[in-house]
C-alpha positions, 0 to 999 in steps of 0.5 A: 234201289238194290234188290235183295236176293230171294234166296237170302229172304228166305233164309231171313224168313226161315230163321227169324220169322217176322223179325226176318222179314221185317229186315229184308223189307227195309234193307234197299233203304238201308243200303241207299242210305249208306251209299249215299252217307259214305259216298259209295256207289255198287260195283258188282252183284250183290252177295249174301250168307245166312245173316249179311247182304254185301254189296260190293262198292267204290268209295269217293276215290274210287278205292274198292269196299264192301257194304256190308249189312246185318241184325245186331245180336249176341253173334254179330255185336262184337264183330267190329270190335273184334276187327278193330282188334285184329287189324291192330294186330296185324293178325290177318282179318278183313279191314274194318273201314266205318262201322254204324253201331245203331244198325250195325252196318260196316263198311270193310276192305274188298277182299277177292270174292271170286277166290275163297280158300275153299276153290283150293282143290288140294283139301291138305294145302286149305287145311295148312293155310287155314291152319295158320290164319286161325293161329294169327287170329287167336294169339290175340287176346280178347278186349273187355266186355266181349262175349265169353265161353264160359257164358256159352259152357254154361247153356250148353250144359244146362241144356244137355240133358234135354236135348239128349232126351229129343234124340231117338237113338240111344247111341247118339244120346250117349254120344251127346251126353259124352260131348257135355261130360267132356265139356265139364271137364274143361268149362273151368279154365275157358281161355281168355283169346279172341276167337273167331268161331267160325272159320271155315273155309268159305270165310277165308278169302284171297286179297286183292293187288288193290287193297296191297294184300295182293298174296294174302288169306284174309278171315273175314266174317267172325262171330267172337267170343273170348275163349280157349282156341279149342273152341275153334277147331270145328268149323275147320273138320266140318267143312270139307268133312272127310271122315278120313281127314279128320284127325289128320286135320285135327292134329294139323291145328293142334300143332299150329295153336300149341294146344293141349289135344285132351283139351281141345278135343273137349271144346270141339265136342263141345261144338257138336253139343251146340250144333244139336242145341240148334238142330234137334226139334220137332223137324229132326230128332237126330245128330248130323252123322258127319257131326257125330263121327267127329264126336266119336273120332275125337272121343278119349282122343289126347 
């Protein structure tokens, strides 16, 4: 039986509650359950993110793998949809190998853990790979059926002037409400490009000799939608935040995507209006300061 890490029911408990707990309570059956369906047994310590336990594994012919295992829900249902895409496409994410839909669990390419983009120590070099990992990933347009930004454009502008009013500062509730005016001008046209979401650096792992990727930068862990890439610029000047590097970053993923830089710099304010629909509340009534100085640095920019 494997044991799950304290620190990520932790994390389950304090995002999902009892639903949280639940998950976690049953993940050592889950997991014996597809080693023993896939013929796969542990190879490693077990890891874990904010919403999946991985467990490194070998299959039957000893090849590498990854057991992944995590809820289904909005963010997570189309990810094996989205690497199915990809990997047809040669685009650059982790292979997807089986995949069970009632539970959502998948069983991926191993990629090389101890290596993500992130160790990279010249924060210029991460940016330029990570750059054209992310131009792959969006030249491939959405399957039907996938979430949409539109869908998301929406909630976010109907919850904008309530979640400007929970912020205490009349400045970030300008700034806030600038993030929704710049996303209406958008919202019209969202873009039909399979999307990542989430590519920050720690989602961008070195492949392995093994797995014949041996010299690769591999996307793994997406959270898709159908969109504009513009949308996918955030992550990318978030983690790592320098504030000096911003718009060099900025300008850097503009380029590689071919992207409008008006309209990209709406979407990703538009990210920074999601990030305060999630973090404004009763336990804080302010904008993340690194979020709002990409807000402001990016404010009229074109």
């Amino acid at each position: 039986m494997i044991e799950v890490p304290e620190g990520f029911a932790s994390v389950q408990a304090e995002l999902r509650g009892a639903a949280g707990r639940a998950f976690v309570a049953g993940l050592p059956g889950l997991a014996e359950g597809f080693l023993d369906r896939w013929g796969l047994r542990p190879d490693g310590p077990v890891m874990y993110g904010m919403c999946a336990l991985v467990l490194p594994v070998r299959r039957e012919d000893g090849g590498p793998a990854a057991l992944k295992l995590q809820s289904v829900d909005e963010e997570t249902v189309d990810e094996p949809v989205a690497l199915r895409e990809w990997g047809a496409a040669g685009a650059g994410a982790v292979g997807l190998l089986e995949h069970d839909p009632e539970t959502g669990a998948m069983l991926l390419q191993r990629l090389d853990e101890r290596r993500p983009l992130n160790g990279l120590a010249d924060g210029r070099e991460a940016a330029r790979i990570l750059a054209g990992v992310l131009a792959r990933l969006v030249a491939v347009p959405a399957p039907e059926g996938m979430r949409r930004l539109s869908g998301v454009a929406a909630r976010m502008l109907a919850a904008a002037p309530g979640v400007a009013a929970e912020l205490a500062g009349e400045d970030e509730r300008r700034l806030l409400l600038d993030c929704a005016a710049a996303v209406r001008e958008v919202a019209g046209e969202p873009g039909d490009r399979l999307l990542h979401w989430d590519l920050h650096y720690d989602n961008i792992l070195a492949g392995r000799a093994e797995e014949g990727r041996s010299g690769e930068w591999i996307a793994l862990d997406p959270k898709p939608l159908a969109g504009d890439p513009g949308f996918e610029l955030f992550p990318a000047l978030d983690n790592r935040f320098e504030a000096s590097e911003v718009l060099w970053r900025f300008d850097l993923l503009t380029e590689a995507l071919g992207l409008d830089r008006g309209r990209a710099a709406a979407w990703t304010m538009g990210r920074v209006l999601q990030n305060a629909m999630w973090a404004t509340g009763e336990w804080t009534r302010r904008l993340s300061p690194d979020h709002a100085e990409i807000a402001r640095l990016l404010r009229g920019r074109n």
